[in-house]
N, C-alpha and C positions, 0 to 999 in steps of 0.2 A: 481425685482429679485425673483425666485421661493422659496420657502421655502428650498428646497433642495440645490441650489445653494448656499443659502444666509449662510444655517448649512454647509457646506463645507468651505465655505470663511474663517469662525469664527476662524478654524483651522483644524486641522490634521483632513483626512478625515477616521471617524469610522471604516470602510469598515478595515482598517489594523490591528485593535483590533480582529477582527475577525477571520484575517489570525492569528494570535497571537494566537488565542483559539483554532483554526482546527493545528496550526503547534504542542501545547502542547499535541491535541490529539489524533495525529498521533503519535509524540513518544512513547504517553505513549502506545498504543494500539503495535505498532509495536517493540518499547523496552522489554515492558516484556514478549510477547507472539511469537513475530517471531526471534527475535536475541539473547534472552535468554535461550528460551530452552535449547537449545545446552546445557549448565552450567548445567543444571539439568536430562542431560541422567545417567553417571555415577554414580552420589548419590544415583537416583533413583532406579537404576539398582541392586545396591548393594545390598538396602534394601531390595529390592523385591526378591531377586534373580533370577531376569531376564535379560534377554540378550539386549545389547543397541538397538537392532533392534526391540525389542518389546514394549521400549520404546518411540522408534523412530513413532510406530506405533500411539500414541496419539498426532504427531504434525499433522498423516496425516488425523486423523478424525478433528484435528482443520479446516484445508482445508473445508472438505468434509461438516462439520458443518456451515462455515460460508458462504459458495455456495449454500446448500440450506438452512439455515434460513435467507440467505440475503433477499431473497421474501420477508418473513413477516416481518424482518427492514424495507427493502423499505415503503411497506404498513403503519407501525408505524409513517413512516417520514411524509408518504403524511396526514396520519389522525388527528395526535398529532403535534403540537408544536416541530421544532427538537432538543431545547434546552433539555425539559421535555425528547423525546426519549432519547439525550447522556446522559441524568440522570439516565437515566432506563438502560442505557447500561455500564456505568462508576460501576453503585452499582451493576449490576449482574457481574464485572468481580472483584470487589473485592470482594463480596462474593465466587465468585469462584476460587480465591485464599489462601481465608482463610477455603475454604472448603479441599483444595489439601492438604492446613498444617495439618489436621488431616485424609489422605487417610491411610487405612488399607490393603487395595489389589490393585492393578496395576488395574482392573476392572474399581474401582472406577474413578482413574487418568485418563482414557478413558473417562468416561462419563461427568467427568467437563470438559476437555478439548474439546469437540466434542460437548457439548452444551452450559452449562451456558459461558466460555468464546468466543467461537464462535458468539452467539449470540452478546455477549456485546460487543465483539470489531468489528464486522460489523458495527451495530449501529453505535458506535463511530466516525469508519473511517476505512473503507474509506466511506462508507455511508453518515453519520450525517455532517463530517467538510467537506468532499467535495458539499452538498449542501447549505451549509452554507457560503463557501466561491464564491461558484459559483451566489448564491439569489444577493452577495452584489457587485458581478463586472461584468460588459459588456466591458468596455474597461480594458486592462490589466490584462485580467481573468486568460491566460494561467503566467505569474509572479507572480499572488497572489496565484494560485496554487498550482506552482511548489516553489514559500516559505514556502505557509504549508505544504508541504510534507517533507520538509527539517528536519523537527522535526523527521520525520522516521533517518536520520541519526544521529541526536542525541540521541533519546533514542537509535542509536546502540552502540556509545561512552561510554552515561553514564550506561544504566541500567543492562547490562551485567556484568559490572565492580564490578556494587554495592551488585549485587549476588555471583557472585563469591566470596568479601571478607564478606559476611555475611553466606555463608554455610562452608568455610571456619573457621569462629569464634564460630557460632552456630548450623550450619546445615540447611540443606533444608529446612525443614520443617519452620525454622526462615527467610530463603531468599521468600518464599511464604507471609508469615505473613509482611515481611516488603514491598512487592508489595500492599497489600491489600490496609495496612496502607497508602502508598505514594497517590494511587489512590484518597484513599478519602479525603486525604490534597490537592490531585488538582483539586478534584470537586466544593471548592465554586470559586475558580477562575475562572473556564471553564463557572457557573451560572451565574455570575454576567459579564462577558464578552458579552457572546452570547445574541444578538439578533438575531432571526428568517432573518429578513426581511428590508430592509432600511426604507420600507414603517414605517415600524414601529416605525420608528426616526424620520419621516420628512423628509426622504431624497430619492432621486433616487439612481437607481445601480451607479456604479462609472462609469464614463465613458456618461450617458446618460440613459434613459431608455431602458426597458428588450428589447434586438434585437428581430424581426420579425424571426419566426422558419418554417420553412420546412412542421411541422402536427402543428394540432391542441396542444395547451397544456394544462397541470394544471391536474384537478381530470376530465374534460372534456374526457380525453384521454383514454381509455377505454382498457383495456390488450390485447384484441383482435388484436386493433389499432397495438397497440404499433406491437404484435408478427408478423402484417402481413407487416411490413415496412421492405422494404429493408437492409433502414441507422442500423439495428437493429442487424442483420447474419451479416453484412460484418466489424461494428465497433466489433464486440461481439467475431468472429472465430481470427479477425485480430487481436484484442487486446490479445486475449488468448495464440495467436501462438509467438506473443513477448516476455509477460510477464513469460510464463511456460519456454521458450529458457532464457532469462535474469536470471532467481529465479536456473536454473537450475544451470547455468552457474557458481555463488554465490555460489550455495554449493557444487558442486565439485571440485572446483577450489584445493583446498587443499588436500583431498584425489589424485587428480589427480598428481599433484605437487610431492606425496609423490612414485609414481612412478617412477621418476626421481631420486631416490634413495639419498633423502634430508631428512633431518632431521625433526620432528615435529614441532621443534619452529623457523627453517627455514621455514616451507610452510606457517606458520600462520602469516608470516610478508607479504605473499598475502592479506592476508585479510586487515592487517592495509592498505595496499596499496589502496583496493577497495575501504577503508570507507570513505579513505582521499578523493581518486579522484571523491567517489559522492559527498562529499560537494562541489568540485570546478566544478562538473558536474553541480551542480541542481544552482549555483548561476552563469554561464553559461545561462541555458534555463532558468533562473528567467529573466534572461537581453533583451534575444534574442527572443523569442517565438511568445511576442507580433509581433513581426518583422515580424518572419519569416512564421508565421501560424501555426494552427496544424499538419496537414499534411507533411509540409516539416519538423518539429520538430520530428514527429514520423521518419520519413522516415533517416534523422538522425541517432537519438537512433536506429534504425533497425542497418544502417551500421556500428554504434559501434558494437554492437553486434554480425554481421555476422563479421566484422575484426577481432573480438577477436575469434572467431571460426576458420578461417583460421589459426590463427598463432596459437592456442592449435593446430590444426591437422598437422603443420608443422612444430613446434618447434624442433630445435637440441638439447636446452638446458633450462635447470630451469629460467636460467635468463631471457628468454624470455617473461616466465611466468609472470614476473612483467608488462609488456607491455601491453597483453593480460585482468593484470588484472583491470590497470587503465581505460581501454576502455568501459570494462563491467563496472566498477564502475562509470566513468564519465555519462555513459548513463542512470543511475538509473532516473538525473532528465527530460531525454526523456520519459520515459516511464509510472512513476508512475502517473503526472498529468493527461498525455492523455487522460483516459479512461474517468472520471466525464468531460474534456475539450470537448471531441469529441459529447459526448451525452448531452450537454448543446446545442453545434451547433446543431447539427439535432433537439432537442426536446424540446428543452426551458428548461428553466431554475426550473419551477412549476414541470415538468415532471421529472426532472431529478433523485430523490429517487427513483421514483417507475420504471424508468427504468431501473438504474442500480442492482436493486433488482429482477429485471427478468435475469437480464444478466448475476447475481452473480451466478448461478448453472454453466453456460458455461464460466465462466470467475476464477472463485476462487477454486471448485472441484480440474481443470485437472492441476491448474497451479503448485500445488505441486508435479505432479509425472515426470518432466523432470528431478530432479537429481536421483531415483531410474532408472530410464530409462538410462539415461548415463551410473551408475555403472554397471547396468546389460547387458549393450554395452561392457562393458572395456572400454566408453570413445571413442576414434574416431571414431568409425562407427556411435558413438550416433552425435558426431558433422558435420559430412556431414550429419545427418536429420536436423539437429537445422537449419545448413545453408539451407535447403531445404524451412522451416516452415517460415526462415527470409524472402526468396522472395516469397511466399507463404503471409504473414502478408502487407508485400509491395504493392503487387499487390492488395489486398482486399485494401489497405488505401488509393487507389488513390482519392477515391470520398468520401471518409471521412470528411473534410473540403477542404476549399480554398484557398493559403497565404490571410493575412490580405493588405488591399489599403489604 
């Protein structure tokens, strides 16, 4: 029996320690940085005496920062060790929260937010724990995935929560300092988790070893390569044309709601709706994916997506909206895994940091500005585009992947 086999037989196979570590650091990357903000426009706004929309303006250089410093993560992943990278990525975003707890000008708030955390949570994830979980499985890649990504919907449960009642008791400036603090109480866990590589246990990926890929892989693979590949424009515009229609979808949903001339703490029971139905979404494609392939997984999450677009453009009534928003929300766990899933197929597994670090200016930039674009639609003219961009994303994913045999 292979070494590998024989340390699998022993017990539980390691490979899930890992989704463990990538699920921890997707929350924490996407709890305090993409579902939190929100908690911290009006504090901030106050103190500065600026307007929420120029607050709003430091979530969209987060965007723009971690689209283009994702290159130089990628780069970091393929050169360094990815543990040491989430190390490097973990301590510069709690540095740069405990730099925000002493910001003097809204300036300053821009530039941590648009680098030092940009940088560190690309690294982190989706970067660092999607190749991390991708190194450690070939069979059941698209489930172990779409589990670590489920940490995204729990840091959106927990860490919003925990801001709100610490700015609340102490103030922002205390809800920054207590992100720092958490980050670096879950760094020696994420250390002592993570290994790189199964090789580096004795073990093969799960499932068998690394599948036969499409190009060349590993540091072999030359950026040239990579930009003159097909599989490259069509996973990169397709995934983009989803992700910015889903992201958008999420944050409109409630300003839009509130057109229907409903109350504030009415519309925001859309949101619990979405949060709920991504967990039962992503533990859904945790189940099915391997099954079903990527491709038809994506193609899926698309038709959530364009269904909840239909019925925002045709809705009579608010209550509909809850419908609308379970569908968007169920399809989170179509969509997030995809993108490290689809570029492991085309490019292996070695390749896959440093392509999705090329991908990150045309994938992570533009995905931010579908909800400014809605608003400044009024909302339905913006959703007959989304549906426009959904079979648009469709038609590029047909040769994405294959179902799985």
């Amino acid at each position: 029996m292979a070494k590998g086999a024989a340390a699998r037989a022993a017990g539980i196979y390691y490979g899930w320690a890992i989704v463990f570590a990538a699920f921890v650091a997707f929350g924490i990357v996407f709890g305090t940085i993409t579902y939190s903000f929100t908690i911290f426009v009006n504090p901030i706004a106050t103190v500065f005496d600026a307007t929420p929309t120029a607050v709003l303006l430091a979530f969209t250089l987060t965007n723009i920062g971690t689209g283009v410093l994702g290159v130089y993560a990628g780069r970091v992943l393929m050169r360094y060790r990815i543990r040491i990278g989430m190390m490097i990525g973990l301590l510069a975003m709690s540095a740069g929260f405990l730099c925000l707890s002493f910001a003097t000008a809204l300036w300053q708030i821009y530039v941590i937010y648009g680098l030092m955390l940009a940088f560190g949570a690309v690294i982190v994830a989706p970067l660092g724990a999607s190749a991390l979980v991708t190194n450690w499985f070939t069979a059941s890649r698209g489930r172990a995935l779409t589990l670590a990504t489920l940490g995204t919907s729990f840091g959106q449960l927990l860490l919003p929560r925990l801001a709100a009642m610490v700015i609340d008791r102490h103030g922002w400036q205390a809800a920054y300092q207590a992100f720092a603090l958490a980050i670096l109480l879950a760094m020696p866990l994420i250390y002592v988790l993570v290994v790189d590589r199964p090789e580096d246990r004795g073990l093969q990926p799960y499932g068998g070893p690394a599948e036969k890929t499409v190009t060349p892989t590993g540091n072999a693979l030359e950026t040239g390569e990579i930009l003159r590949h097909r599989s490259f424009w069509t996973i990169g515009v397709s995934y983009a044309l989803t992700v910015t229609v889903y992201l958008a979808l999420v944050g409109v949903m409630v300003p839009y709601a509130r057109t229907y001339g409903v109350t504030a703490l009415e519309a925001s029971n859309l949101v619990v709706c979405m949060g709920v139905f991504a967990i039962i979404g992503k533990i859904f494609f945790a189940t099915f994916t391997d099954r079903l392939g990527l491709r038809n997984t994506f193609w899926i999450a698309i038709a959530l997506n364009l269904t909840g677009c239909v019925l925002l453009v045709t809705a009579p009534a608010y209550q509909i909206l809850f419908l609308a928003s379970a569908l968007v929300g169920a399809s989170a766990g179509g969509v997030l895994p995809l993108w490290p899933g689809m570029i492991a197929f085309r490019f292996g597994r070695e390749a896959l940091p440093k392509v999705m670090g090329l991908m990150s200016p045309m994938v992570l930039i533009v995905q931010g500005f579908g909800a400014p674009l809605a608003t400044a639609l009024e909302y339905r003219p913006a959703y007959w585009l989304f549906i426009a961009m959904l079979i648009g994303s469709a038609v590029l994913a047909r040769g994405a992947s294959t179902p799985n045999r």
